[in-house]
DOTI-977945 format. One line per field, with one value per residue (C-alpha): residue number from 1; residue in three letters; z, y negated, x. Coordinates in steps of 0.05 Angstrom, whole numbers. Example, Ala and Ser with C-alpha at 12.3 -4.5 7.8 and 13.67 -1.06 7.14 Angstrom:
BEGIN
nr: c(1 / 2)
rest: c(ala / ser)
up: c(156 / 143)
north: c(90 / 21)
east: c(246 / 273)
END
This chain:
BEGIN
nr: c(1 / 2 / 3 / 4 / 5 / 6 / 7 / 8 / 9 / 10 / 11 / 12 / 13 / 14 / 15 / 16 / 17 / 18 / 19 / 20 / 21 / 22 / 23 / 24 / 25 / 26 / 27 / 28 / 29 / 30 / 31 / 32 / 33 / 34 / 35 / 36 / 37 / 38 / 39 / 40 / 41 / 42 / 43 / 44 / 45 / 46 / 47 / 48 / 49 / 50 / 51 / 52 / 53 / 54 / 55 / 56 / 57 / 58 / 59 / 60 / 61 / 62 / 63 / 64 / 65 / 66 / 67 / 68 / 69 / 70 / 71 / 72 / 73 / 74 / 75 / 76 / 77 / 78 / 79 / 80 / 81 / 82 / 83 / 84 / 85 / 86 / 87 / 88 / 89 / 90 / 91 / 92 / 93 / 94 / 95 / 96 / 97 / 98 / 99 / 100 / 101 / 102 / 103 / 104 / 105 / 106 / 107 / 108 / 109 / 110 / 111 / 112 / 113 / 114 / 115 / 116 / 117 / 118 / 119 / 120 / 121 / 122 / 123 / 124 / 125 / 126 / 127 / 128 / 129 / 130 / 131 / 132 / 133 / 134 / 135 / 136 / 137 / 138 / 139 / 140 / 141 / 142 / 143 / 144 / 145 / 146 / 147 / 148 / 149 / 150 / 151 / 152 / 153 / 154 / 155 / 156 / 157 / 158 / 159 / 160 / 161 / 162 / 163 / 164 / 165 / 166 / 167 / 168 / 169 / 170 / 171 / 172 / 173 / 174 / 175 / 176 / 177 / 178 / 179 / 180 / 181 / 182 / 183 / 184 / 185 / 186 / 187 / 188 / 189 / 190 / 191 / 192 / 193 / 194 / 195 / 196 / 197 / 198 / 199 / 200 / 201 / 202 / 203 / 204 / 205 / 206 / 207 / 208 / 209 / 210 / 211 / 212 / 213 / 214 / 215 / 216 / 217 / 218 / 219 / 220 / 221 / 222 / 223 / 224 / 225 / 226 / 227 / 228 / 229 / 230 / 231 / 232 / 233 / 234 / 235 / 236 / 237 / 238 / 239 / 240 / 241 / 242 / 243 / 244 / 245 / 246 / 247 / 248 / 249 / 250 / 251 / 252 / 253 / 254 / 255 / 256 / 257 / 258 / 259 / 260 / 261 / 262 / 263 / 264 / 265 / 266 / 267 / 268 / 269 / 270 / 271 / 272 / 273 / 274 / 275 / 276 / 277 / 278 / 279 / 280 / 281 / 282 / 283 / 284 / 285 / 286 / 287 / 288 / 289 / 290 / 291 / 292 / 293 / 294 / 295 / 296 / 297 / 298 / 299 / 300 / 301 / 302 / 303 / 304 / 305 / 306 / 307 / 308 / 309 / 310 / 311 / 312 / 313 / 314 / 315 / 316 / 317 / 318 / 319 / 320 / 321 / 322 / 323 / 324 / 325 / 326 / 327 / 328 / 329 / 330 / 331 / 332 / 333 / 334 / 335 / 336 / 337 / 338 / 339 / 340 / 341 / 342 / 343 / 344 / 345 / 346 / 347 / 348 / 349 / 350 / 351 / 352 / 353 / 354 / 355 / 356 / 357 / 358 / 359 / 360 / 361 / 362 / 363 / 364 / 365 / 366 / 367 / 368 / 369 / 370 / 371 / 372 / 373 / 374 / 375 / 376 / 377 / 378 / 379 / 380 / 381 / 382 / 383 / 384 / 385 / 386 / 387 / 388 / 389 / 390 / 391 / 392 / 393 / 394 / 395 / 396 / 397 / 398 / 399 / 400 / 401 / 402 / 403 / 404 / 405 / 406 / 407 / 408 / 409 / 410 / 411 / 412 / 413 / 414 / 415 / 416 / 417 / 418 / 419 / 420 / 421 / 422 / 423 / 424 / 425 / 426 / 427 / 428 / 429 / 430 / 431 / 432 / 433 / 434 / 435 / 436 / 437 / 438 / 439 / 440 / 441 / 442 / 443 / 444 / 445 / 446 / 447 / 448 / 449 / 450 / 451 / 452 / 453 / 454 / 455 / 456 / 457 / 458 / 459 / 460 / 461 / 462 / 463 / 464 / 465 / 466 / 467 / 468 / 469 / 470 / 471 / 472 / 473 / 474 / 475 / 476 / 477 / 478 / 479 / 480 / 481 / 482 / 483 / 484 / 485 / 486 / 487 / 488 / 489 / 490 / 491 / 492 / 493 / 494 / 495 / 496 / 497 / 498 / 499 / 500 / 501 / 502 / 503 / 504 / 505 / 506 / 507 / 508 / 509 / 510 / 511 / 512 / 513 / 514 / 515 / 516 / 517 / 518 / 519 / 520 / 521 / 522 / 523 / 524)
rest: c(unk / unk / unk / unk / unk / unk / unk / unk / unk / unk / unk / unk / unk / unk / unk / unk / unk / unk / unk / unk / unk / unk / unk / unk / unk / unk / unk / unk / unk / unk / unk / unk / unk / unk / unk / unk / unk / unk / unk / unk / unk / unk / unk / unk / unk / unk / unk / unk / unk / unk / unk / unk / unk / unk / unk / unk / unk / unk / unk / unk / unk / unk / unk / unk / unk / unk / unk / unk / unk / unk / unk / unk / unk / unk / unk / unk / unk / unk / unk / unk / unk / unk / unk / unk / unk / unk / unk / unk / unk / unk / unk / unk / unk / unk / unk / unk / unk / unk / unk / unk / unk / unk / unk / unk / unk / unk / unk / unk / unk / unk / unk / unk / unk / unk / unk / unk / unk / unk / unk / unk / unk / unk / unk / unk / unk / unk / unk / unk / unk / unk / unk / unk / unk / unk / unk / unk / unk / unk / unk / unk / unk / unk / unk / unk / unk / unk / unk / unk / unk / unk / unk / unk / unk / unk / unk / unk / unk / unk / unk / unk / unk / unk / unk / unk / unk / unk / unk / unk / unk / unk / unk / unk / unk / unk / unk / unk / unk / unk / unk / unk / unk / unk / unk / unk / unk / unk / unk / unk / unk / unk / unk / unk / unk / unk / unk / unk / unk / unk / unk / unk / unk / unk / unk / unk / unk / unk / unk / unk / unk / unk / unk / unk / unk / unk / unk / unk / unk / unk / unk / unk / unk / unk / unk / unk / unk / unk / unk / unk / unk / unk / unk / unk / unk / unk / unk / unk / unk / unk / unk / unk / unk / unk / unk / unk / unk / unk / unk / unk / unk / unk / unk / unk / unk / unk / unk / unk / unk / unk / unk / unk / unk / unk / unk / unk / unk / unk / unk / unk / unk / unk / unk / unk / unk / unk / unk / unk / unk / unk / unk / unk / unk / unk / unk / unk / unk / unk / unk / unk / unk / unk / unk / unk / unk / unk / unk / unk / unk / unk / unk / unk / unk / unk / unk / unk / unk / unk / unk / unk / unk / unk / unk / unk / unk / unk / unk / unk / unk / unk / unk / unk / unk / unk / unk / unk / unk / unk / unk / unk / unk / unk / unk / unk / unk / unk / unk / unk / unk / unk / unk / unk / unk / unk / unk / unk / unk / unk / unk / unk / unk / unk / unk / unk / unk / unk / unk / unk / unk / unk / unk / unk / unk / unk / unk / unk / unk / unk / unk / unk / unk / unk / unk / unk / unk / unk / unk / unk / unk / unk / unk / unk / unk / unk / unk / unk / unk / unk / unk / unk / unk / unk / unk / unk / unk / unk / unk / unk / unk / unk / unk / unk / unk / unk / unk / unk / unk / unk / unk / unk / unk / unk / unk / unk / unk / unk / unk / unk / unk / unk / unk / unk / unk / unk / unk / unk / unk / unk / unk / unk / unk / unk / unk / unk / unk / unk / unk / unk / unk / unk / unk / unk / unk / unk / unk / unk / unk / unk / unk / unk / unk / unk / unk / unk / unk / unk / unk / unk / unk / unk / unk / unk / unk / unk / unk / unk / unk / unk / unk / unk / unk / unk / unk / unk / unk / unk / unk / unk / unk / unk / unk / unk / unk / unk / unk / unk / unk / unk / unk / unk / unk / unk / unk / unk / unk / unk / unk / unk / unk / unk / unk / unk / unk / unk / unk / unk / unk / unk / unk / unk / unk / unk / unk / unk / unk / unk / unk / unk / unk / unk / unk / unk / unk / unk / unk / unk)
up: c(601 / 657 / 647 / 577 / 582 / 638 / 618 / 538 / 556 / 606 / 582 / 561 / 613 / 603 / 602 / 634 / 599 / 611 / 662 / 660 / 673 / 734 / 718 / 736 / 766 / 803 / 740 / 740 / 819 / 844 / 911 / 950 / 1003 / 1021 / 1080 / 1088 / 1122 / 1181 / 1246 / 1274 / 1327 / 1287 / 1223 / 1271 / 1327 / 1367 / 1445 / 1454 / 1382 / 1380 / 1449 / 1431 / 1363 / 1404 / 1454 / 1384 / 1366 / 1430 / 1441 / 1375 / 1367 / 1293 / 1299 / 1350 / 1302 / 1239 / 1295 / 1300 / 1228 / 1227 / 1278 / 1240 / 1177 / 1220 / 1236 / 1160 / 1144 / 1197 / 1172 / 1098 / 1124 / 1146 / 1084 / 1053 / 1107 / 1129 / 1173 / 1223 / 1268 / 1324 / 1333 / 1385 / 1377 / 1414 / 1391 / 1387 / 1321 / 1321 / 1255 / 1241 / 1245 / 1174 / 1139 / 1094 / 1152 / 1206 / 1197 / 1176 / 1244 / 1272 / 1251 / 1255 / 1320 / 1334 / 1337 / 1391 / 1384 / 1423 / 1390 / 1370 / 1433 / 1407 / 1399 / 1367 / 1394 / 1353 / 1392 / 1350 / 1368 / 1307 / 1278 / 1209 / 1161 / 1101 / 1047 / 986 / 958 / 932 / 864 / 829 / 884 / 902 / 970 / 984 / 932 / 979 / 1032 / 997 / 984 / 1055 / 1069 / 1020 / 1043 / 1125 / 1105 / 1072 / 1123 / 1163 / 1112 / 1107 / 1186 / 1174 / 1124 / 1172 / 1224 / 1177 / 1163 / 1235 / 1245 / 1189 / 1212 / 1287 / 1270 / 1215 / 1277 / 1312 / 1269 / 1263 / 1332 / 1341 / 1276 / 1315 / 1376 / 1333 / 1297 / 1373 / 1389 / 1331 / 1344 / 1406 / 1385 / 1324 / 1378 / 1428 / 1373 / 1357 / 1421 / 1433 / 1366 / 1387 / 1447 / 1414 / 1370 / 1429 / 1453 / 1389 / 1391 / 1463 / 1437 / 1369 / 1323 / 1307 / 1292 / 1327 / 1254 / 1269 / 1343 / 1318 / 1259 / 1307 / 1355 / 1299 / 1274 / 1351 / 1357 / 1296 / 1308 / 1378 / 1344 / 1301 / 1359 / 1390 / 1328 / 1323 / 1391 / 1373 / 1317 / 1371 / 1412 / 1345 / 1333 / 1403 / 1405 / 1344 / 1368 / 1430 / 1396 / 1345 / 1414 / 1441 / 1506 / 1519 / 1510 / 1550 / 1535 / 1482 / 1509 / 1448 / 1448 / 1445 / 1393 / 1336 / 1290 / 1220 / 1236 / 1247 / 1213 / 1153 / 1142 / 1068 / 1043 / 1011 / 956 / 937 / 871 / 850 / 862 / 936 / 929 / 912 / 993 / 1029 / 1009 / 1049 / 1009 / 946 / 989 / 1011 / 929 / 921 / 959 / 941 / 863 / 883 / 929 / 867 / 816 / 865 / 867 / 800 / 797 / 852 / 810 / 755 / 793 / 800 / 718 / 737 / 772 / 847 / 885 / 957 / 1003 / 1054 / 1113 / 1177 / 1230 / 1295 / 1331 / 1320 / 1360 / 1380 / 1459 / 1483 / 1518 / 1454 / 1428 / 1437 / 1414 / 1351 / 1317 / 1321 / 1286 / 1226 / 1170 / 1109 / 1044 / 986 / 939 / 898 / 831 / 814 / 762 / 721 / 656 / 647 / 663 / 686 / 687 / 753 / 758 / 690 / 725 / 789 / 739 / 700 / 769 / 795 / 724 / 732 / 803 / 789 / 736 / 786 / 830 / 767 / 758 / 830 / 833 / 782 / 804 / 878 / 844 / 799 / 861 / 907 / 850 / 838 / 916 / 916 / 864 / 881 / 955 / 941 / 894 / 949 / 1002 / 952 / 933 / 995 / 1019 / 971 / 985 / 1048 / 1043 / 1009 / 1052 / 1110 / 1069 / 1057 / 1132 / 1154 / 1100 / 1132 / 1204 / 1190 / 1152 / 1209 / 1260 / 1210 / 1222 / 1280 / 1293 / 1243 / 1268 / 1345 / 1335 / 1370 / 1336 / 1330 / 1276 / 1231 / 1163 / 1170 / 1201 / 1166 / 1176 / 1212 / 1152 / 1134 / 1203 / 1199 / 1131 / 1147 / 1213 / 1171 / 1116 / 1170 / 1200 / 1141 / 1112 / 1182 / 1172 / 1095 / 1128 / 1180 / 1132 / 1087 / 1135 / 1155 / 1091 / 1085 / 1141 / 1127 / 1062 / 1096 / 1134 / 1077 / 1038 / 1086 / 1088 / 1014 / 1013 / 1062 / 1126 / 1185 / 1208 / 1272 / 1293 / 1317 / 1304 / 1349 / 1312 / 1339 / 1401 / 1436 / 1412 / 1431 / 1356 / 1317 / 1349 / 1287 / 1309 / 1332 / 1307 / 1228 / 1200 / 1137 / 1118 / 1100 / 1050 / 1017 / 1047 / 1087 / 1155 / 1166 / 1241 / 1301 / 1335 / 1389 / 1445 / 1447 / 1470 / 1546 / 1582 / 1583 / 1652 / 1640 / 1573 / 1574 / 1587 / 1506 / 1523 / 1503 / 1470 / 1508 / 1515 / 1455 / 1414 / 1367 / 1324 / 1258 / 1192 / 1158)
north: c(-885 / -873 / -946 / -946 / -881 / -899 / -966 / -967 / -923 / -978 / -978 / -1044 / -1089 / -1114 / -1188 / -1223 / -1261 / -1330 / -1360 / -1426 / -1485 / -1519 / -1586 / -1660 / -1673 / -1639 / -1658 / -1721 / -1733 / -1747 / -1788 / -1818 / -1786 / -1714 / -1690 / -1632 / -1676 / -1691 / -1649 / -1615 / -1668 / -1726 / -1689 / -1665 / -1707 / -1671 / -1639 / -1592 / -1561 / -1574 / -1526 / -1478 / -1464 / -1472 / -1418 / -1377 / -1384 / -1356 / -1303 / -1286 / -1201 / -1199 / -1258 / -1217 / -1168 / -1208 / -1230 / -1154 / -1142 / -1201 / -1166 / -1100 / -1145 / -1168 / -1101 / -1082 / -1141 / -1109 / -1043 / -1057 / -1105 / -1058 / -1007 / -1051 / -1049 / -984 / -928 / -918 / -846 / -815 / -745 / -690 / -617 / -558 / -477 / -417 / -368 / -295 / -263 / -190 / -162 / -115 / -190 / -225 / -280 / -243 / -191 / -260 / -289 / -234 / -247 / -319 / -360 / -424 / -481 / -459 / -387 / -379 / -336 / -361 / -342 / -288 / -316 / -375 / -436 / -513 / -572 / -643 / -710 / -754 / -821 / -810 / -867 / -875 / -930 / -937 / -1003 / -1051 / -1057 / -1074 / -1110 / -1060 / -1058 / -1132 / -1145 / -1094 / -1134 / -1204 / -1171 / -1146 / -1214 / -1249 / -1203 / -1222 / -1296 / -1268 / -1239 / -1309 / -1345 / -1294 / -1301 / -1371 / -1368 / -1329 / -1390 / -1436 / -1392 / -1377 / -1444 / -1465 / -1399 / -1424 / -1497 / -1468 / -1427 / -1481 / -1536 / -1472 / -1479 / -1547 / -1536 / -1484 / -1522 / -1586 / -1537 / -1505 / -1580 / -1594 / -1524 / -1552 / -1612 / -1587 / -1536 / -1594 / -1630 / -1574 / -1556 / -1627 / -1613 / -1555 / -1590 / -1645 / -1582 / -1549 / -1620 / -1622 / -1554 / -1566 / -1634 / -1590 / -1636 / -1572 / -1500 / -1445 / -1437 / -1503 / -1481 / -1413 / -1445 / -1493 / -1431 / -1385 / -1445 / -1450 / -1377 / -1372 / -1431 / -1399 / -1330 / -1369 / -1402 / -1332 / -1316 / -1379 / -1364 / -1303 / -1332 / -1371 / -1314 / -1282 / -1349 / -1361 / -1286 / -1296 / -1356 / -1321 / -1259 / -1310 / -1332 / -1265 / -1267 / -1220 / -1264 / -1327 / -1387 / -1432 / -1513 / -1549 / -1634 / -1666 / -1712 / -1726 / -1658 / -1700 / -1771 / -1735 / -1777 / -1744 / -1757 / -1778 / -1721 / -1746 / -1691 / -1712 / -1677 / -1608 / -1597 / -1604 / -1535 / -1501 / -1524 / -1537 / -1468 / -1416 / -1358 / -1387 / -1388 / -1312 / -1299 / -1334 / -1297 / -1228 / -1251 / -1265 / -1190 / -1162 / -1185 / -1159 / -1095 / -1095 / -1101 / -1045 / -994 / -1023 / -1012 / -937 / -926 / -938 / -905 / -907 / -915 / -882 / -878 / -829 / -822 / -788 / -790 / -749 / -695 / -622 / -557 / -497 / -512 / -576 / -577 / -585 / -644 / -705 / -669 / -711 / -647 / -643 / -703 / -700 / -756 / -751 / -807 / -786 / -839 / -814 / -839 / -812 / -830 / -795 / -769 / -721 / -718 / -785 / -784 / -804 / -866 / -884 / -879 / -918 / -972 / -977 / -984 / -1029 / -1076 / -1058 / -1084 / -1148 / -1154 / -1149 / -1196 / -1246 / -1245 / -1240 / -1306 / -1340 / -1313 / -1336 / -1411 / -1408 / -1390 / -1446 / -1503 / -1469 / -1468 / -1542 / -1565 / -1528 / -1551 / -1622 / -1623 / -1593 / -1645 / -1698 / -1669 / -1642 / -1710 / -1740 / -1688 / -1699 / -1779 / -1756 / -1708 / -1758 / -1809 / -1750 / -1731 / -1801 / -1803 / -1725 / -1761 / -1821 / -1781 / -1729 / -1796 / -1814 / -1748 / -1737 / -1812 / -1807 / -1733 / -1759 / -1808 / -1821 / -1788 / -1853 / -1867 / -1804 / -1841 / -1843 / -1787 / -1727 / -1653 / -1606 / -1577 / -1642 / -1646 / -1575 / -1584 / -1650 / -1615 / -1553 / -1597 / -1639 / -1581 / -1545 / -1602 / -1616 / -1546 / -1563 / -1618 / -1585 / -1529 / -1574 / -1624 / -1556 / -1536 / -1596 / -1607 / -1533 / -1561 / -1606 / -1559 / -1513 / -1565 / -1579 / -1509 / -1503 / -1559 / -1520 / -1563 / -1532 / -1502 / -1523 / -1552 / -1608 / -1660 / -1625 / -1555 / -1500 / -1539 / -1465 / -1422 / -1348 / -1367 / -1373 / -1309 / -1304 / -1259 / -1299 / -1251 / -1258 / -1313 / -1329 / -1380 / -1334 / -1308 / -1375 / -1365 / -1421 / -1411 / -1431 / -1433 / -1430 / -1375 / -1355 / -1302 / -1257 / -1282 / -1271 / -1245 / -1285 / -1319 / -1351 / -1388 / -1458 / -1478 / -1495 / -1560 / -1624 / -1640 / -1668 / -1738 / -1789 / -1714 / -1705 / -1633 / -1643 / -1594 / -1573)
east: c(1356 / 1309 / 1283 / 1270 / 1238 / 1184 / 1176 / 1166 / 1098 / 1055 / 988 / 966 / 921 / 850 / 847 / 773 / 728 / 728 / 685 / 631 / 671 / 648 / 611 / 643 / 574 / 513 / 475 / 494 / 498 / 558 / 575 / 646 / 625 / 617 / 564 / 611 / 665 / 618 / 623 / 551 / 558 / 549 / 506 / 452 / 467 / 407 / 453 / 405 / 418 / 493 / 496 / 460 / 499 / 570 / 536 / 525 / 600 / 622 / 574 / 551 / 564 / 580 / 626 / 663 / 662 / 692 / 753 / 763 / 766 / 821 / 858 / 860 / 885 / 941 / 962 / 952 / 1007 / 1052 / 1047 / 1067 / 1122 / 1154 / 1154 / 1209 / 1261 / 1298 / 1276 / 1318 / 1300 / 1335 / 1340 / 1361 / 1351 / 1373 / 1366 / 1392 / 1409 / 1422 / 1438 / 1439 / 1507 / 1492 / 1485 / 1533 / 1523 / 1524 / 1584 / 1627 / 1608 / 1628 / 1704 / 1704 / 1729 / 1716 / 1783 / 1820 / 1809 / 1743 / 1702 / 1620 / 1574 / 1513 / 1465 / 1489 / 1465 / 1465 / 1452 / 1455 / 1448 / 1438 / 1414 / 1382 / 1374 / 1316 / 1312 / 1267 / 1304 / 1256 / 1276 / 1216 / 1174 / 1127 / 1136 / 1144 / 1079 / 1035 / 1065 / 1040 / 975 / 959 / 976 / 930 / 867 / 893 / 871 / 812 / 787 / 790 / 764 / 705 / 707 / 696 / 638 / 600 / 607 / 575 / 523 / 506 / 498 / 453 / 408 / 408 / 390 / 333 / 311 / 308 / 268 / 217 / 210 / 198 / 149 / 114 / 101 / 75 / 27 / 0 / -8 / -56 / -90 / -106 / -129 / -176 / -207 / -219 / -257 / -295 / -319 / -337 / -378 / -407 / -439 / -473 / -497 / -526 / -558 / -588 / -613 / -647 / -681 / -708 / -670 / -616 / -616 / -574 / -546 / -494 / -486 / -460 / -423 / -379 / -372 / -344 / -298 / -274 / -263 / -223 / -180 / -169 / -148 / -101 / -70 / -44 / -16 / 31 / 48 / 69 / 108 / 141 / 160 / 193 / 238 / 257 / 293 / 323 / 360 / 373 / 401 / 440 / 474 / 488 / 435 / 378 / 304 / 286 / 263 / 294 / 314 / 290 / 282 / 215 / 207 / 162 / 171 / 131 / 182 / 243 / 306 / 320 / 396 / 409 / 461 / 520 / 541 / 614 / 638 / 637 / 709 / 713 / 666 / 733 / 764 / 700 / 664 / 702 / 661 / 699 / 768 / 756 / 753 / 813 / 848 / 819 / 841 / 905 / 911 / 874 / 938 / 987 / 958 / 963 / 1046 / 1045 / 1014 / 1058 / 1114 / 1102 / 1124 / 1194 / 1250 / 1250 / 1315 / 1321 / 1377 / 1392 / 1442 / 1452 / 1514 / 1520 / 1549 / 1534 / 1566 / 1540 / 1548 / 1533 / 1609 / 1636 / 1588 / 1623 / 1691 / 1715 / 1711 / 1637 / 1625 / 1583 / 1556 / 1525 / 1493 / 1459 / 1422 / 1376 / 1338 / 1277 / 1223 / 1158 / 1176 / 1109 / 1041 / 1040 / 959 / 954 / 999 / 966 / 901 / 921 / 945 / 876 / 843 / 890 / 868 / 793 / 790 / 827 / 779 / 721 / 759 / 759 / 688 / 671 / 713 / 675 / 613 / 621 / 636 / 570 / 531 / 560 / 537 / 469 / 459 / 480 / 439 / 377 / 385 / 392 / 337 / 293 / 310 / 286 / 230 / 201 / 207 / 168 / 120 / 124 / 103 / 39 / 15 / 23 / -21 / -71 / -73 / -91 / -140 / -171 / -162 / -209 / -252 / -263 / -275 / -330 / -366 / -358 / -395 / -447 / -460 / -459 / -509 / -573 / -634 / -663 / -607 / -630 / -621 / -544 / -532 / -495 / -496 / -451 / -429 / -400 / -362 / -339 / -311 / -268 / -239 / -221 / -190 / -151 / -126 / -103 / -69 / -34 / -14 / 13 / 44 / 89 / 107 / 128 / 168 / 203 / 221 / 253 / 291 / 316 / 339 / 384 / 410 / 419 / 453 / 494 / 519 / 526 / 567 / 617 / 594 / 583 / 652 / 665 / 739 / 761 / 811 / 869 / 853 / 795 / 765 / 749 / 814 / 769 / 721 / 790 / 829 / 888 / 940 / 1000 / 1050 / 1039 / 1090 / 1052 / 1091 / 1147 / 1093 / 1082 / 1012 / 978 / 960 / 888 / 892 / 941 / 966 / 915 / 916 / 850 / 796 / 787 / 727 / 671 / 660 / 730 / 703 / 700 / 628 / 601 / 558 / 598 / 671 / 732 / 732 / 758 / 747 / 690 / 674 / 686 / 677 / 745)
END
């Protein structure tokens, strides 16, 4: 009866609307291969860069902070594991009682005895020594489904853990290509200032031999000057970058190792894309979802579970006496059981309420879901777009700077030229135009070159790359700290990583330069 009356009056659940199906293709772009399967080792294959983000994964703050936040999950799991199994409490108590003698209670004490004829001590004493039992039995899942739930957000939390890794390392290899960017443009500052002083002395030789006017002299000093104001301000650019990498790997500022090469001919990798699908395991933002969705429905059948009758179970078994002599005397033994059934029959607005929330947040989990999955393609396909096309942009500003380059040797010849030579001769305006030209469009050219090596990199991390373990499992156990005590297999739940103690103090770490020999660092 109890049944039919709770559960014939469940309000009705809110079903989601359905969500974009994901595409076969990146609009039309698909490829055998995916970039995402390639470790940081071999996708940026740069030592200098590939320390400096393992130095980031080991002393990175917030990613200390997001193995926290796993532990506390674990301990969550623990905690509604054992809701479901009985409570089991010991408990000794001593006191005394004295009741008036002009009572009820009191004047019958007065003519009781106790077995054997000895009469009750005043005051009366009770002393017990007892083992009390407490069950809710689990008839309708809601314990164990809590349980599952706590469970499901545990591996979210790793897999959110794990999001943040690739993220932290597209940011410290961005941070890094800025650098290198930042030094090539301090190099062409210097250059364009060097060519402009050298300008500015034929200016003054032409002054002092009347063929000039102080007006070019102070026009190639004012293009100096401001070039040399600009220079400070890239250097302080640098400054900026440097720290950020150095607070990305945990250390107070110094100076940043970077590798010397060419910044503009720097290998750009082709990116292989794969298919669409391999979003759903590579992106570990879209596996956090997943399992938030999956919490989110369980939630749901424990607020369900609240319409119907609950079942709990109490017991108790001792000894009780009034004098602690007579405690272990078979006579002072005492048990008791009760069951009890109890479920709401009125004014049930608050477990109708809990049960509408329960739906609404599943529903949010259900677009969050899709939403996460829209965003992952959109990234892909705006990222991959931008590596192609800031490499073709790239080619032409390379033919337009060698194009700026010879035309700022011709004006600087023609305007170094002997006097006798007047007729081809050109102006200073002409030579201060070409060196400004050159060096802006050196400038275009960097920016652009950086924007598209951080395309790369940004594809690469869209596509879910960037997560760093090796072939035997996490090559430095202290980034992948999972409780070891959580069996999530008995939850049907698969275990992203090994059981790992906590990470030890930081002058026992392994030093993060190189892997282990016949071992390479490959993305999961």
């Amino acid at each position: 009866m109890l049944l039919c009356l709770c559960g014939c009056r469940i309000p009705a659940l809110c079903g989601p609307d359905p969500g974009p199906v994901l595409p076969d293709t990146y609009n039309g772009v698909t490829t055998p291969d995916n970039s995402a399967d390639l470790g940081i080792i071999e996708f940026f294959n740069d030592p200098v860069l590939t320390r400096l983000i393992v130095q980031g994964l080991v002393n990175n703050l917030e990613l200390k902070i997001r193995n926290q936040e796993i532990w506390i999950a674990s301990n969550q799991v623990q905690a509604s594991r054992g809701a479901y199994l009985p409570f089991l409490g010991g408990m000794l108590r001593g006191g005394f009682d004295r009741n008036s003698r002009y009572t009820p209670l009191g004047a019958a004490e007065d003519q009781l005895t106790a077995p054997g004829g000895i009469r009750f001590p005043d005051p009366l004493g009770d002393v017990r020594l007892a083992t009390d039992l407490f069950w809710q039995i689990d008839i309708w899942r809601q314990l164990r489904n809590a349980r599952d739930a706590a469970a499901n957000r545990y591996v979210e939390t790793i897999e959110a853990r794990n999001y943040l890794i690739t993220q932290l390392v597209a940011e410290v290899a961005n941070n890094y290509f800025e650098l290198a960017a930042l030094d090539q443009r301090l190099k062409y500052f210097d250059q364009t200032i060097q060519l402009l002083e050298q300008s500015l002395e034929v200016a003054q030789a032409q002054k002092a031999a009347a063929r000039g006017t102080e007006l070019g002299v102070q026009r190639f000093l004012a293009e100096a000057r401001k070039n040399q104001s600009q220079r400070f301000i890239i250097q302080q650019r640098k400054i900026e970058v440097q720290n950020r990498i150095n607070f990305l790997v945990g250390r107070y500022p110094q100076l940043v190792d970077h590798a010397s090469w060419d910044f503009i001919n720097l290998d750009s990798r082709t990116l292989s894309v794969g298919f669409p699908a391999q979003l759903l395991v590579n992106r570990r933002d879209i596996r956090a979802a997943e399992r938030e969705l999956a919490a989110a429905g369980l939630d749901v059948s424990v607020a369900r579970a609240r319409f119907f009758p609950r079942l709990i179970i109490t017991a108790g078994v001792g000894w009780e006496a009034f004098s602690p002599k007579y405690l272990f005397n078979p006579g002072a033994f005492i048990a008791n059981a009760a069951g009890e059934l109890t479920a709401p029959l009125v004014n049930r607005l608050a477990i109708r309420a809990d049960y509408q929330t329960a739906n609404a947040r599943q529903l949010q989990a259900v677009y969050d879901y899709q939403r996460t999955i829209l965003n992952a393609f959109i990234e892909v396909v705006n990222r991959m777009n931008g590596v192609a096309n800031y490499g073709r942009s790239v080619g032409i500003k390379q033919e337009q700077v060698r194009a700026l380059e010879e035309s700022v040797n011709v004006a600087r010849d023609l305007f170094n030229r002997p006097i006798v030579e007047e007729f081809a001769r050109v102006d200073y305006v002409d030579v201060l135009l070409a060196t400004r030209d050159l060096l802006e469009a050196r400038s275009t050219l960097i920016e652009t070159k950086q924007q598209q090596l951080a395309a790369i990199v940004n594809t690469y991390q869209a596509l879910g790359g960037g997560y760093l373990v090796s072939n035997t499992g996490p090559e430095f156990p202290e980034l992948f700290c999972t409780p070891a005590n959580i069996q999530i297999d008995e939850l049907m739940l698969p275990a992203p990583f090994p059981g790992a103690e906590p990470p030890p103090a930081l002058e026992t770490l392994p030093p993060p330069l190189e892997p282990a020999p016949n071992e390479r660092i490959e993305v999961r």
